[in-house]
C-alpha positions as CSV (number, residue, x, y, z in Angstrom):
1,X,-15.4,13.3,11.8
2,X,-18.9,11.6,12.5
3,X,-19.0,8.4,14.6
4,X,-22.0,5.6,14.5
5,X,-22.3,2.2,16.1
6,X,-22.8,-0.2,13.5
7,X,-23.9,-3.9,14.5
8,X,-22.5,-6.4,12.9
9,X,-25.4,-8.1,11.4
10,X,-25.8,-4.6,9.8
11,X,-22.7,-4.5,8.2
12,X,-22.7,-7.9,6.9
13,X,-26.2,-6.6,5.1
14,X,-24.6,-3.4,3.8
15,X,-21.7,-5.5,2.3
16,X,-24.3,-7.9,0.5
17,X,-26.5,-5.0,-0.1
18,X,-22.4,-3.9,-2.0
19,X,-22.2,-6.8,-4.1
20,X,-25.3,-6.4,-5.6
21,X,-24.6,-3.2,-7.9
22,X,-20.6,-3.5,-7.1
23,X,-17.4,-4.9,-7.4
24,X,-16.1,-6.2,-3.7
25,X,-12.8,-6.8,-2.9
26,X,-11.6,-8.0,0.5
27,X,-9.2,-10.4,2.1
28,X,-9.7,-13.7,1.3
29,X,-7.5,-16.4,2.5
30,X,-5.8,-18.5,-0.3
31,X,-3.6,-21.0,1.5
32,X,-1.4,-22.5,4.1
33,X,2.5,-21.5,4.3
34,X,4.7,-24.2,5.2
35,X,5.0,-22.9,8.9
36,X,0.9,-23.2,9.4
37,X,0.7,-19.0,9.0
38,X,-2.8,-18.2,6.5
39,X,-2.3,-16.6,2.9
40,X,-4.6,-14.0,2.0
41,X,-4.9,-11.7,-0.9
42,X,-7.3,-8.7,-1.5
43,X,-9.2,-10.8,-4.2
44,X,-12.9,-10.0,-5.8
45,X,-15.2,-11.6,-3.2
46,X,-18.9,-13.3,-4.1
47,X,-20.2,-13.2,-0.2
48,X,-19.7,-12.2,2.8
49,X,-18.8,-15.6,3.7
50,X,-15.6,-14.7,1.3
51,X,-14.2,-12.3,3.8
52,X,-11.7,-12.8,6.1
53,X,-12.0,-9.7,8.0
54,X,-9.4,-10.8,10.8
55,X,-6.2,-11.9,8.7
56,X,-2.8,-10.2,10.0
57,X,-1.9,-9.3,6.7
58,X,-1.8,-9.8,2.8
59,X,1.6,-11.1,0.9
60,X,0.9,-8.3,-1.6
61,X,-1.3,-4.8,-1.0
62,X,-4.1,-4.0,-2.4
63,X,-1.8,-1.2,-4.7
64,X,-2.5,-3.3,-7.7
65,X,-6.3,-2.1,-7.2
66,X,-4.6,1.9,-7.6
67,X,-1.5,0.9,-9.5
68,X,-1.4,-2.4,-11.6
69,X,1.7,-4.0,-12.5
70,X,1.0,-3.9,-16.0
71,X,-1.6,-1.6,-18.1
72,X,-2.1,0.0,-21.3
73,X,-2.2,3.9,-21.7
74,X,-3.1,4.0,-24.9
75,X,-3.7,2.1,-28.1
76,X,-3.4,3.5,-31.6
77,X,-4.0,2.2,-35.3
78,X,-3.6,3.6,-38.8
79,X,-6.1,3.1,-41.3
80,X,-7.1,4.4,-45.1
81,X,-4.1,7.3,-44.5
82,X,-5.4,8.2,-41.0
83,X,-5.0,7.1,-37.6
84,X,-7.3,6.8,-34.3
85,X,-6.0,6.9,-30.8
86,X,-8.0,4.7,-27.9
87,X,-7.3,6.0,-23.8
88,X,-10.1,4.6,-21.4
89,X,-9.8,5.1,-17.7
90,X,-11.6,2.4,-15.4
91,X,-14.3,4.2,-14.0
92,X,-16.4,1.4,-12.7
93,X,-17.4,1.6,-9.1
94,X,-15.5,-0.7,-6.7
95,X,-15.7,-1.5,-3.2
96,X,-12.5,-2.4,-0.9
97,X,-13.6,-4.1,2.3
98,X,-10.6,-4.4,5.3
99,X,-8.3,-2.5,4.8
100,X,-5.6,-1.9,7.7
101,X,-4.7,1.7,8.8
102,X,-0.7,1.3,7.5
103,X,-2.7,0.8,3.7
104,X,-4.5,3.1,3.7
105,X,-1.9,5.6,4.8
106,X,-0.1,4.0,1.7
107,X,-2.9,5.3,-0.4
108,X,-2.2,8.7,1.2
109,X,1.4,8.5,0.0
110,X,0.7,7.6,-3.7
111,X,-1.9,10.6,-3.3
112,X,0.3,13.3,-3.0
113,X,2.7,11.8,-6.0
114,X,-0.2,10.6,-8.3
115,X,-2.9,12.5,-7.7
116,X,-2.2,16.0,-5.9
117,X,1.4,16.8,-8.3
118,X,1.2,19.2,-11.4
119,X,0.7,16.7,-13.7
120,X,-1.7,13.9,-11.9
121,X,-2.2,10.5,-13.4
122,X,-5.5,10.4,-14.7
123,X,-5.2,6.6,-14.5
124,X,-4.7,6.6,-10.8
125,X,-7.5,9.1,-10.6
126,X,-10.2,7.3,-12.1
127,X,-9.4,4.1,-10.1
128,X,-9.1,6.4,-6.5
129,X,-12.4,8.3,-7.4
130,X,-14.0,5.0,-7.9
131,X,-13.4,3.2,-5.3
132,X,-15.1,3.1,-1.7
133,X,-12.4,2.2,0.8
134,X,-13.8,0.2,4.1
135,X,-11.0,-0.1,6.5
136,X,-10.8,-1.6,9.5
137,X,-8.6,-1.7,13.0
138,X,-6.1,-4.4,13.8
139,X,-3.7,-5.6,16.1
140,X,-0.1,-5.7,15.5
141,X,1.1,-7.8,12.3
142,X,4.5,-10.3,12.3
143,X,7.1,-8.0,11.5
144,X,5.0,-5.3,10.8
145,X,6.5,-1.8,12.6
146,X,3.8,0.6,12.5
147,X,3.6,1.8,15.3
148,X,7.0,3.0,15.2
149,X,6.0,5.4,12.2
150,X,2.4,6.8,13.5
151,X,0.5,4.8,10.5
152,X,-1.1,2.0,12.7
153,X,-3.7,4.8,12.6
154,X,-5.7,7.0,10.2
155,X,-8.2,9.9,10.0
156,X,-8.7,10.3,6.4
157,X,-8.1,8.7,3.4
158,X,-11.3,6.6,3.6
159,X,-15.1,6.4,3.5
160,X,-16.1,3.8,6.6
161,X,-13.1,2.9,9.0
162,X,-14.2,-0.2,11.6
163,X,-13.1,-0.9,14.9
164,X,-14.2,-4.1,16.6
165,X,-16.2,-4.0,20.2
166,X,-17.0,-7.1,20.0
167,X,-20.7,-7.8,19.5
168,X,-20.6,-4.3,16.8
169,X,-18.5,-1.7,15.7
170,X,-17.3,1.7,16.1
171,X,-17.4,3.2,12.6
172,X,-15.5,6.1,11.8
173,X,-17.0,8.6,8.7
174,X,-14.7,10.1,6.6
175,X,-16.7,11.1,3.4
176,X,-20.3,12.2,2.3
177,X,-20.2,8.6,0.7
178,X,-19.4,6.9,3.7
179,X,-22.5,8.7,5.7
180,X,-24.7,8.0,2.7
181,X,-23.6,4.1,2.8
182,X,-24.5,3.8,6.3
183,X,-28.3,5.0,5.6
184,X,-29.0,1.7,3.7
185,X,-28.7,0.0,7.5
186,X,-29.7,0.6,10.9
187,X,-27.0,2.5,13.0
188,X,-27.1,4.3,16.3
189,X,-25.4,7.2,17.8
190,X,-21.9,6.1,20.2
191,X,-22.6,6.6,23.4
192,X,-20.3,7.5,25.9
193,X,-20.3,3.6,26.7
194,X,-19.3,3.1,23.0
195,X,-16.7,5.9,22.9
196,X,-14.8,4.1,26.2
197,X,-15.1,0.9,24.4
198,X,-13.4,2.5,21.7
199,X,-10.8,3.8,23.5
200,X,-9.9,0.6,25.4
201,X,-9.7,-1.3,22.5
202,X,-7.0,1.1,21.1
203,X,-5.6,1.1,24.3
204,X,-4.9,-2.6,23.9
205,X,-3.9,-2.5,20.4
206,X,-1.2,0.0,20.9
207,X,-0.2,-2.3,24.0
208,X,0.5,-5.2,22.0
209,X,3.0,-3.6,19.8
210,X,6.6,-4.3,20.6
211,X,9.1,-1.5,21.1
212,X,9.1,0.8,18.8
213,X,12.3,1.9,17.1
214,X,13.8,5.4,17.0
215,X,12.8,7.1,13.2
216,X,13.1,10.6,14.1
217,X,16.8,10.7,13.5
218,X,16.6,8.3,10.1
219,X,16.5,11.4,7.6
220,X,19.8,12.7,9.1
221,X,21.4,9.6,9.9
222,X,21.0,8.4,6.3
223,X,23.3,11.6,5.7
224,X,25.7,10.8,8.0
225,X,25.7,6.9,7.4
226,X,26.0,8.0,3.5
227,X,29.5,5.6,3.5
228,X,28.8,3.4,6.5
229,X,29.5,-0.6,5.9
230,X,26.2,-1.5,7.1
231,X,25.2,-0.9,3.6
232,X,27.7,-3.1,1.9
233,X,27.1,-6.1,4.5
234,X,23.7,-6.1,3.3
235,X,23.4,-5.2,0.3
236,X,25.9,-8.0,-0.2
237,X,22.7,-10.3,0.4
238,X,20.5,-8.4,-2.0
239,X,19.6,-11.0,-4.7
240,X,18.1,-7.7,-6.8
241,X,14.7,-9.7,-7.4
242,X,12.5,-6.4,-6.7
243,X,10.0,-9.1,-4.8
244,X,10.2,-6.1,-2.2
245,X,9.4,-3.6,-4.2
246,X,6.5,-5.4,-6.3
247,X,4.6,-6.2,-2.6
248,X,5.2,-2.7,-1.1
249,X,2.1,-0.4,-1.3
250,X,3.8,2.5,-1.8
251,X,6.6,1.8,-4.8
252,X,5.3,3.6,-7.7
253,X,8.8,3.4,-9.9
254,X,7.4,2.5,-13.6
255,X,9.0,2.1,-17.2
256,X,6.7,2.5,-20.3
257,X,6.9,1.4,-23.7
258,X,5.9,1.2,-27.1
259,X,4.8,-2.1,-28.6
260,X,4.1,-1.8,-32.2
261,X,3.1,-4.4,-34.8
262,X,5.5,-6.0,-37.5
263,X,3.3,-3.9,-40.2
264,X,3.3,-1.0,-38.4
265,X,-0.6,-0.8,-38.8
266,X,-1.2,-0.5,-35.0
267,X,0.8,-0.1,-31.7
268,X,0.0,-0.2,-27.8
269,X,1.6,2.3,-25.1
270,X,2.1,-0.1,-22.1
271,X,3.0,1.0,-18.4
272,X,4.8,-0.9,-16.4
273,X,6.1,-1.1,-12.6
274,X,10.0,-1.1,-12.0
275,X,12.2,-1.1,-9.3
276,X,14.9,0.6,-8.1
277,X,16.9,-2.7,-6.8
278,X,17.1,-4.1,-10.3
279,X,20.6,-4.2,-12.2
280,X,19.6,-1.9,-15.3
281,X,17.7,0.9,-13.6
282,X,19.9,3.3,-13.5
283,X,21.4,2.5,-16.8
284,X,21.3,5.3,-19.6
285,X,21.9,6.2,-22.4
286,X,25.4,5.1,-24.1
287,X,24.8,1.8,-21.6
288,X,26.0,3.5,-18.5
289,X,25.3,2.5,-15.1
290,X,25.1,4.5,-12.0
291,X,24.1,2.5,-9.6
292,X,26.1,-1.1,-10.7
293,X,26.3,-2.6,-7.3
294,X,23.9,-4.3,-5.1
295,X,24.6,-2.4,-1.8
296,X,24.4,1.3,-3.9
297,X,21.0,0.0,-5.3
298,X,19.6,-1.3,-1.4
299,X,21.1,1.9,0.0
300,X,19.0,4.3,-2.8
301,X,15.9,2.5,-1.9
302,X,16.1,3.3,1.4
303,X,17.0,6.7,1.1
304,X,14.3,6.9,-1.0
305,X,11.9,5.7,1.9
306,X,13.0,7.6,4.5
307,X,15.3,10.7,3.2
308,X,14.1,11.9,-0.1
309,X,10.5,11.2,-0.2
310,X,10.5,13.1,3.8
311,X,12.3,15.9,2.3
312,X,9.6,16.6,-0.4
313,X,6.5,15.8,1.5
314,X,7.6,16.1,5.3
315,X,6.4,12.5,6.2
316,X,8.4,8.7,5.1
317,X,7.3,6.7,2.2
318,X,7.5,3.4,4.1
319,X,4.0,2.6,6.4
320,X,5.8,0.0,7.9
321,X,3.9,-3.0,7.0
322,X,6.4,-5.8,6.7
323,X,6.0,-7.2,3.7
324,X,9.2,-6.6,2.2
325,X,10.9,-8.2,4.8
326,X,8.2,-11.3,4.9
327,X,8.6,-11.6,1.1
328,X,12.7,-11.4,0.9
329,X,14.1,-14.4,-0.3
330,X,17.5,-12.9,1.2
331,X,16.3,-12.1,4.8
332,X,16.4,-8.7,4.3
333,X,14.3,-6.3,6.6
334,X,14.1,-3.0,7.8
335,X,13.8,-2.7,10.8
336,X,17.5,-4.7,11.4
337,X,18.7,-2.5,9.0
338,X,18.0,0.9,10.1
339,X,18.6,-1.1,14.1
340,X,22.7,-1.7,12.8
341,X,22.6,2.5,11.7
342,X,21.3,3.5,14.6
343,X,24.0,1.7,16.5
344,X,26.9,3.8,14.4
345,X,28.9,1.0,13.3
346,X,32.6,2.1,12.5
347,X,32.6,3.3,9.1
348,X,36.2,3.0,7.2
C-alpha cells in the first residue's frame, strides 16, 4: 500500500474538483435528537462546506448507496403480439466522502455474498464498480464495539483512506484510482515524522475504546447457548419492527415481486429488503411458520451474525457499529446480549 501526506486545503480542492464531473455523497448533519446528540446521514452534498467530516456516526449506513431498500430489476410490456424486456444497471460515477473503517469493512462483507458468489448481482456490481470510496479514521462511536471485532480498521476495500494529523492527512492508497485522484493536487511523500504521527494518532484512537468483549468464543457458544433463556428474556422485548435490520450495513435479506397491470399489458420485477425479525419470514408455503416466536426470530439473527455467516466465510457479519442498538425502540443491543451468554446463565 502507497502512503502520501495530503494537506487539507488539497483535499478540500480535490473534493470540489469531485463535484464538478460527480456525484458526492458525504455526511451531512440533518438535526438535533432530543438529548443534544447531531443526526447525520450520507446524503448528496453541493460543497465542501456540506461535509461533516467529524460526525460519530450516521442513523442509517451508506448500504442504501450498494443496496437500496426498494428497486426495480426489470420492467416488461407486451405490444402488437410481442413483448420487450427493460434491465438498466446504474453505472454513473459516484463519489463517497467519510466513510468509517467498520463501513467499509461492511462493504467487504456484502462483497463476498454479492459480488464474489457464483451467481453475483450485477445490480450490486454496477453500483460497487462505480463508486470511489474516501474513508476516513475515527475515534470510538457511542455504543459502537469495533474494536472488539478488528473492523475499527481497514486495508482494502477502498480508493483514498484519511487519517487526521491535524494541520493534513495521512492518506492511505488502495487502488490505481485512488493514486490517479491524488495527481489532480499537490501531495508529498510521509516522512518518517509523518509515519510517527500516524502511529500516535492510532495509538490514541485504540486508547479511547472501552474494553473490548470476548468474540472468539461467540461461534461456539451460540452452539452451546442453542436453548439458553437469555434468548427468550430478550426476545420477549423484540417488537419485530426490523428498524435494526433496515440501518445495519451488512443485512442483505430481500423478497422480490411481480407487479403487473390490471390489463396485463405491462408488469415490473421489484426487489425489495426484508428481514429476518419479521413475523411472516419464515412462512411458506401451505401458511406455515418456522420461526413464529419473537425470541426464535432475535436468536436466528444473531446466529446469523456471528455463527453461520463465520462458518461460510471465516470472519462475522456484524462490524460492530451500533446502530442497531441506537435505533431499537426496545433497547435491544448486542453487546448486553452476547455479555448475558458469555456469563452462562442457567439454562432449564
Amino acid at each position: 500500500m502507497l502512503f502520501r501526506i495530503l494537506g487539507k486545503d488539497e483535499f478540500r480542492r480535490l473534493v470540489e474538483l469531485l463535484l464538478a464531473e460527480h456525484e458526492v455523497v458525504g455526511p451531512k448533519r440533518i438535526d438535533t435528537a432530543g438529548d443534544g446528540r447531531p443526526i447525520h446521514q450520507f446524503l448528496p452534498v453541493d460543497s465542501f462546506a456540506d461535509l461533516d467530516l467529524g460526525y460519530e456516526s450516521t442513523d442509517i449506513s451508506a448500504k442504501t448507496y450498494f443496496l437500496p431498500f426498494r428497486e426495480t430489476l426489470s420492467a416488461w410490456r407486451f405490444r402488437d403480439r410481442d413483448w420487450t424486456q427493460e434491465i438498466s444497471y446504474r453505472r454513473h460515477p459516484r463519489v463517497i466522502v467519510g466513510l468509517h473503517a467498520c463501513d467499509i469493512n461492511a462493504l467487504l462483507k456484502l462483497d463476498k455474498v454479492l459480488a464474489r458468489d457464483c451467481f453475483p448481482s450485477p445490480y450490486y456490481l454496477a453500483r460497487r464498480k462505480n463508486t470511489v470510496i474516501i474513508g476516513i479514521d475515527h475515534p470510538p462511536c457511542s455504543g459502537g464495539f469495533c474494536h472488539s471485532l478488528g473492523t475499527d480498521t481497514v486495508t482494502r476495500g477502498f480508493d483514498l483512506f484519511l487519517t487526521d494529523l491535524g494541520d493534513r492527512y495521512f492518506a492511505a492508497i488502495d487502488s490505481d484510482r485512488g493514486f490517479s485522484l491524488l495527481q489532480l493536487v499537490a501531495t508529498s511523500e510521509a516522512t518518517d515524522q509523518d509515519s510517527a504521527d500516524y502511529l500516535a494518532a492510532r495509538k490514541r484512537t485504540v486508547a479511547a475504546f472501552g474494553p473490548d468483549l470476548e468474540m472468539k468464543e461467540i461461534p461456539n457458544l451460540m452452539d452451546i447457548e442453542f436453548d439458553s433463556p437469555v434468548w427468550q428474556r430478550w426476545g420477549e422485548k423484540c417488537l419485530s419492527c426490523s428498524s435494526c435490520a433496515m440501518v445495519c450495513p451488512t443485512c442483505y435479506c430481500y423478497g422480490v415481486q411481480e407487479e403487473v397491470a390490471m390489463d396485463f399489458s405491462s408488469g415490473v420485477k421489484v426487489k425489495q429488503l426484508y428481514s429476518c425479525c419479521i413475523f411472516d419470514f419464515a412462512t411458506v408455503a401451505g401458511g406455515h411458520n418456522f420461526r413464529p416466536r419473537r425470541e426464535t426470530r432475535l436468536k436466528y439473527r444473531y446466529y446469523h451474525q456471528h455463527r453461520g455467516f463465520m462458518e461460510i466465510f471465516d470472519e462475522p457479519k456484524c462490524v460492530g457499529c451500533g446502530r442497531c442498538s441506537r435505533v431499537c425502540l426496545a433497547g435491544i443491543n448486542p453487546p448486553d446480549i452476547i455479555r448475558d451468554l458469555l456469563a452462562g446463565e442457567e439454562r432449564p
